[in-house]
Chimera marker file (.cmm) of the C-alpha trace (Angstrom):
<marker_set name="trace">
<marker id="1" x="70.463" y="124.534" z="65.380" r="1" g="1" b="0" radius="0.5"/>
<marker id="2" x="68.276" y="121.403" z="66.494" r="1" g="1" b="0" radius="0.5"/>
<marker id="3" x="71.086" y="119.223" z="66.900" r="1" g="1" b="0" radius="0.5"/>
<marker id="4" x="73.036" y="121.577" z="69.253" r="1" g="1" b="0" radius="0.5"/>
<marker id="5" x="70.039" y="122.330" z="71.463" r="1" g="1" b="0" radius="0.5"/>
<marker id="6" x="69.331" y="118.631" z="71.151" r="1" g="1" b="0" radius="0.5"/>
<marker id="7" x="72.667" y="117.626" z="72.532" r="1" g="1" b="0" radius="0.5"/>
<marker id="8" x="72.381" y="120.784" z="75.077" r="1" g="1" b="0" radius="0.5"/>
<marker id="9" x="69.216" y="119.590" z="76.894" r="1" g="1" b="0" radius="0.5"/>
<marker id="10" x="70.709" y="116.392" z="77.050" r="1" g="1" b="0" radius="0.5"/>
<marker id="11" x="73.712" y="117.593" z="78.662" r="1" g="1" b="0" radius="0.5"/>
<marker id="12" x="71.858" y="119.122" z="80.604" r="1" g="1" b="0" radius="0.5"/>
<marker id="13" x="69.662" y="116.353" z="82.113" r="1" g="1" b="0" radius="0.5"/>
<marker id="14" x="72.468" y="114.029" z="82.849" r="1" g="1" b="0" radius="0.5"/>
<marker id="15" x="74.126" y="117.002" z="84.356" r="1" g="1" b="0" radius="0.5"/>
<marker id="16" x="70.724" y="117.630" z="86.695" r="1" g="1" b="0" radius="0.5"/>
<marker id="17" x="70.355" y="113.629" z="87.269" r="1" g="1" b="0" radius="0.5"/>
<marker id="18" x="74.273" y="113.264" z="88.361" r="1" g="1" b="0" radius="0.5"/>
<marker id="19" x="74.055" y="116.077" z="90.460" r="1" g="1" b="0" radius="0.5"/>
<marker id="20" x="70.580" y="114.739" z="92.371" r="1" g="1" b="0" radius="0.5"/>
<marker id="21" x="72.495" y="111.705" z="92.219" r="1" g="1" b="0" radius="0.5"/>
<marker id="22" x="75.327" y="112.642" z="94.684" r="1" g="1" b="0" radius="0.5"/>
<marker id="23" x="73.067" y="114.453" z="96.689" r="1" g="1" b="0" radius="0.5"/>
<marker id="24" x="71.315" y="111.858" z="97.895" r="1" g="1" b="0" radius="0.5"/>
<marker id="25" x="74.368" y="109.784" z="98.031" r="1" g="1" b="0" radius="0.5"/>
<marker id="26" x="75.732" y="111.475" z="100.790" r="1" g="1" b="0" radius="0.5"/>
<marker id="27" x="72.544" y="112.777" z="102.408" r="1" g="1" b="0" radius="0.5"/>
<marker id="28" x="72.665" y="109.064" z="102.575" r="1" g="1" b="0" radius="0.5"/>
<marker id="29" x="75.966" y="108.425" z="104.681" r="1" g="1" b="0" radius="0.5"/>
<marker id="30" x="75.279" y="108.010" z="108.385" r="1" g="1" b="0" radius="0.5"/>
<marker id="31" x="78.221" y="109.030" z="110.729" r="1" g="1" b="0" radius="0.5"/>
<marker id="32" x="79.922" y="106.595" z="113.102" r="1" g="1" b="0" radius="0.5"/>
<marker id="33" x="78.798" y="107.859" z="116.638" r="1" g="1" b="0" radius="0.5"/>
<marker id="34" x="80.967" y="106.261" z="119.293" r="1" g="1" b="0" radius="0.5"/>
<marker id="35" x="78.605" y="105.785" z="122.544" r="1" g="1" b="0" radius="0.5"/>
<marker id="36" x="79.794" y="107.072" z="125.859" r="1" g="1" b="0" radius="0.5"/>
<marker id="37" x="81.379" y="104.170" z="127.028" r="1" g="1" b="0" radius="0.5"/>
<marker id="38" x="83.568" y="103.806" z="123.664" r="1" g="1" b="0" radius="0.5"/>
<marker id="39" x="81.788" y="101.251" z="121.697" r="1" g="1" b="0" radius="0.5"/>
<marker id="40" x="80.542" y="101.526" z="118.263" r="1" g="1" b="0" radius="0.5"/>
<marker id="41" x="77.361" y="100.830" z="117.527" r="1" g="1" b="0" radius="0.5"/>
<marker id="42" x="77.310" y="97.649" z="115.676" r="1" g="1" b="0" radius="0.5"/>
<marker id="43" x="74.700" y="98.141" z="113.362" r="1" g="1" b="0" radius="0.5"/>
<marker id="44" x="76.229" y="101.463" z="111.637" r="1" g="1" b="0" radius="0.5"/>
<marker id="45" x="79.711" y="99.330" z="111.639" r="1" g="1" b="0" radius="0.5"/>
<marker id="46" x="77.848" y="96.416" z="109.511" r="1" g="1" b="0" radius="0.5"/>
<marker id="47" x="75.990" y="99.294" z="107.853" r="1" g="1" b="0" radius="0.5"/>
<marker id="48" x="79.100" y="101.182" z="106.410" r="1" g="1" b="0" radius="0.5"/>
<marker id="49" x="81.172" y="98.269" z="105.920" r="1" g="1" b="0" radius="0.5"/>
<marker id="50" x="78.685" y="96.735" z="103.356" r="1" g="1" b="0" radius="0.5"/>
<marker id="51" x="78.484" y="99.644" z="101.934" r="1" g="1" b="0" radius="0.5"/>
<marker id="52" x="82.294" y="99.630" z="101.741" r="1" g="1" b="0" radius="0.5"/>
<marker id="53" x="81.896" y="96.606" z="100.352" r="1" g="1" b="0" radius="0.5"/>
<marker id="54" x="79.698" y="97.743" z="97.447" r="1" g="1" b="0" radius="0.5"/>
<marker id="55" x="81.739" y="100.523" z="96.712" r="1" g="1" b="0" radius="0.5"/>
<marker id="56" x="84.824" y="98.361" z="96.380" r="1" g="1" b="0" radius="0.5"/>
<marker id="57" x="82.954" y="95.737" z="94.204" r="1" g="1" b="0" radius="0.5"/>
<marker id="58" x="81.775" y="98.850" z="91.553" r="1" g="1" b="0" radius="0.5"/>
<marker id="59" x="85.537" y="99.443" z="91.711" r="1" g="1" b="0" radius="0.5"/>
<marker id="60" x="86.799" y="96.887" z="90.622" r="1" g="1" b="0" radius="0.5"/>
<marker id="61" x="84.355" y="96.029" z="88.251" r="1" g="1" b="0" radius="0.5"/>
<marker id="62" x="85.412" y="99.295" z="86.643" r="1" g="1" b="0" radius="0.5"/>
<marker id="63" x="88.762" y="98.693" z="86.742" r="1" g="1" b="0" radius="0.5"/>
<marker id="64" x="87.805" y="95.294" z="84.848" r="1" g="1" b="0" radius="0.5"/>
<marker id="65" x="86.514" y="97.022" z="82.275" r="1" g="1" b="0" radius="0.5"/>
<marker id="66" x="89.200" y="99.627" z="81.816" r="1" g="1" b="0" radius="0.5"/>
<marker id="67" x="92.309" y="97.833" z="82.490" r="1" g="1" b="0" radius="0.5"/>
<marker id="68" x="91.255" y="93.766" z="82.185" r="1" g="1" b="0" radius="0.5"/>
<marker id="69" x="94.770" y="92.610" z="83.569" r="1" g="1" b="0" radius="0.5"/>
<marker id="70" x="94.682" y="95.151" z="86.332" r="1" g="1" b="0" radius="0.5"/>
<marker id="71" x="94.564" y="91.998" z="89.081" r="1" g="1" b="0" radius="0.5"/>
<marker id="72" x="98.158" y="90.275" z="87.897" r="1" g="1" b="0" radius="0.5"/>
<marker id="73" x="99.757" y="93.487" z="87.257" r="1" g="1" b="0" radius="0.5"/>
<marker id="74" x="99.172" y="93.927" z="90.868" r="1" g="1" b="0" radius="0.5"/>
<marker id="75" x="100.044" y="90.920" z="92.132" r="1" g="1" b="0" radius="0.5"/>
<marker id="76" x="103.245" y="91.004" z="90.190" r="1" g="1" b="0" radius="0.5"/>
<marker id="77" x="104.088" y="94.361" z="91.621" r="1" g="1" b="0" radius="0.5"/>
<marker id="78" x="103.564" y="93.109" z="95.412" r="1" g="1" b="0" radius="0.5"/>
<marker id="79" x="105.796" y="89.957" z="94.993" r="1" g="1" b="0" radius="0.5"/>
<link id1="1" id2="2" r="1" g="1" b="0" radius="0.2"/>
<link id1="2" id2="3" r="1" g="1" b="0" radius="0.2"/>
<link id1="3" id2="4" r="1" g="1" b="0" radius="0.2"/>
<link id1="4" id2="5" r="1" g="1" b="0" radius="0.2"/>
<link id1="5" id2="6" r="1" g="1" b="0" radius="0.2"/>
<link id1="6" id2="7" r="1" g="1" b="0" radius="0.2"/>
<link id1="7" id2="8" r="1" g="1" b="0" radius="0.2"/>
<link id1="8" id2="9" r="1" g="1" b="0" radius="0.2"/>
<link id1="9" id2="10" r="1" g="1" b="0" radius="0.2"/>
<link id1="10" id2="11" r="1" g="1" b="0" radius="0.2"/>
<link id1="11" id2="12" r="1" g="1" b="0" radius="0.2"/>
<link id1="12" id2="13" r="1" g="1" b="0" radius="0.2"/>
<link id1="13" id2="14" r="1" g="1" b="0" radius="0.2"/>
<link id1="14" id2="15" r="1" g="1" b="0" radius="0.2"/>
<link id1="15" id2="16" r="1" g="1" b="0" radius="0.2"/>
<link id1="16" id2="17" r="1" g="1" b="0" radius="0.2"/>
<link id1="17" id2="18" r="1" g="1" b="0" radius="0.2"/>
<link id1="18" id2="19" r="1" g="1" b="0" radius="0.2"/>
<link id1="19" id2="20" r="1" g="1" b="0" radius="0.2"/>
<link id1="20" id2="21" r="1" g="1" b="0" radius="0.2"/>
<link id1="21" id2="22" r="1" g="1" b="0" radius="0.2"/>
<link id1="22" id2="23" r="1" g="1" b="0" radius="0.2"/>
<link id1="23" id2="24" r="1" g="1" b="0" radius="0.2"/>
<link id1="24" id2="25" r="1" g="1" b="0" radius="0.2"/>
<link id1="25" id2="26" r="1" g="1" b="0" radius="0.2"/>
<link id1="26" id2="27" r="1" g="1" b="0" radius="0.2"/>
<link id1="27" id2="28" r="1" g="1" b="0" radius="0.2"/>
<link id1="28" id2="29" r="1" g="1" b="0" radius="0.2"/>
<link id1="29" id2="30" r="1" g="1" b="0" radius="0.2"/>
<link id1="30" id2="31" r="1" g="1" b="0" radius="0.2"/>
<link id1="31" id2="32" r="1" g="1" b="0" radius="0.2"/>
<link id1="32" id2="33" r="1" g="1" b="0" radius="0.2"/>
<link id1="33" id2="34" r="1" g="1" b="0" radius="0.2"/>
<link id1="34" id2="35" r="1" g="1" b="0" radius="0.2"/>
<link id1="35" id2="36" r="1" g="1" b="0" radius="0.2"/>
<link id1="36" id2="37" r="1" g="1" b="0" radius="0.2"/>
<link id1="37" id2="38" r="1" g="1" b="0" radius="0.2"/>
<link id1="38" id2="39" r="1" g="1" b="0" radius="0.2"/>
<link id1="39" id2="40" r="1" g="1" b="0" radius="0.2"/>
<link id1="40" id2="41" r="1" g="1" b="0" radius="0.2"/>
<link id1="41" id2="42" r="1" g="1" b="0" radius="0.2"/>
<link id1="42" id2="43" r="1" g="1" b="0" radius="0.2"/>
<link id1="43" id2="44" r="1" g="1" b="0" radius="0.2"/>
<link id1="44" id2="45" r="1" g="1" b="0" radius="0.2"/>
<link id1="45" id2="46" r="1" g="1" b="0" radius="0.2"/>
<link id1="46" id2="47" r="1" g="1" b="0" radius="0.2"/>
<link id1="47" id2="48" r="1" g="1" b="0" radius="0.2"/>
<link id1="48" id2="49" r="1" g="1" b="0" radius="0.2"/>
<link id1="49" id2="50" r="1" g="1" b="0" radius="0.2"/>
<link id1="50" id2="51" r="1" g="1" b="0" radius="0.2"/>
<link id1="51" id2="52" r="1" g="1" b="0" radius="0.2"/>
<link id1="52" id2="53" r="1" g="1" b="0" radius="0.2"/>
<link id1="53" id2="54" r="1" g="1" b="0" radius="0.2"/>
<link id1="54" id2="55" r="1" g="1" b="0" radius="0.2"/>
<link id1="55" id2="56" r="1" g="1" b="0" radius="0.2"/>
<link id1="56" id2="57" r="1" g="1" b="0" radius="0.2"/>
<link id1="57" id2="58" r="1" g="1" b="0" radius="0.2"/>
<link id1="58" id2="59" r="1" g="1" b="0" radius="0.2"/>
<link id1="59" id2="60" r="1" g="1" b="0" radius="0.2"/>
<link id1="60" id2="61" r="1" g="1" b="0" radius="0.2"/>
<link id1="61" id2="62" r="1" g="1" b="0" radius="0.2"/>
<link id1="62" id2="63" r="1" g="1" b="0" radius="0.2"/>
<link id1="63" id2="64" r="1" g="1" b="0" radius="0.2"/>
<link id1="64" id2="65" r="1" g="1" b="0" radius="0.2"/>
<link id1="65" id2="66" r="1" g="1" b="0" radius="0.2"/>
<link id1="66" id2="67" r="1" g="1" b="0" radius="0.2"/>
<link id1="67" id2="68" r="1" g="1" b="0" radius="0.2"/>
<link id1="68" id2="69" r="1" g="1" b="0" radius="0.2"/>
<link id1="69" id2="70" r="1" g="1" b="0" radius="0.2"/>
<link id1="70" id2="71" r="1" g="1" b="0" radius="0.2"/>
<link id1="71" id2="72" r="1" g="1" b="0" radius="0.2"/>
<link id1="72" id2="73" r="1" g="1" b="0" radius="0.2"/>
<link id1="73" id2="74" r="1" g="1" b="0" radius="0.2"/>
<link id1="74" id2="75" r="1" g="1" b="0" radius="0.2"/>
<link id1="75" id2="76" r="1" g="1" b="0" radius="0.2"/>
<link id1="76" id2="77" r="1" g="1" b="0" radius="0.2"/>
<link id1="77" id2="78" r="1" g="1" b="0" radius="0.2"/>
<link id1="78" id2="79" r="1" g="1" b="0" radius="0.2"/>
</marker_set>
């Protein structure tokens, strides 16, 4: 039985970290207030959009990893 509670608690604390993980992930996210005169606040647009940015980039680098020729199968498909 020491493997299996072994492999439990480690399930476990990946489980707990992921979890804190997202938490704090979108405790993190700031909303997009528009002022009273309809403009944006620049500094929250440059804010999320590198953040968009960073998000994107993790993307694809996944999607290099999964599917390696995931860039000219798409080009192909948009010709």
């Amino acid at each position: 039985m020491g493997i299996l509670e072994f492999v439990t608690s480690i399930v476990a604390m990946v489980l707990g970290a992921i979890t804190l993980w997202i938490f704090l992930l979108r405790k993190g996210r700031r909303s997009v207030r528009i002022e009273p005169d309809g403009k944006y606040n620049m500094g929250e647009l440059s804010a999320m959009a590198e953040s968009l940015k960073e998000r994107i980039d993790i993307l694809e680098s996944i999607l290099d990893a999964e599917v390696p020729d995931w860039r000219e199968q798409n080009e192909n498909g948009h010709e």
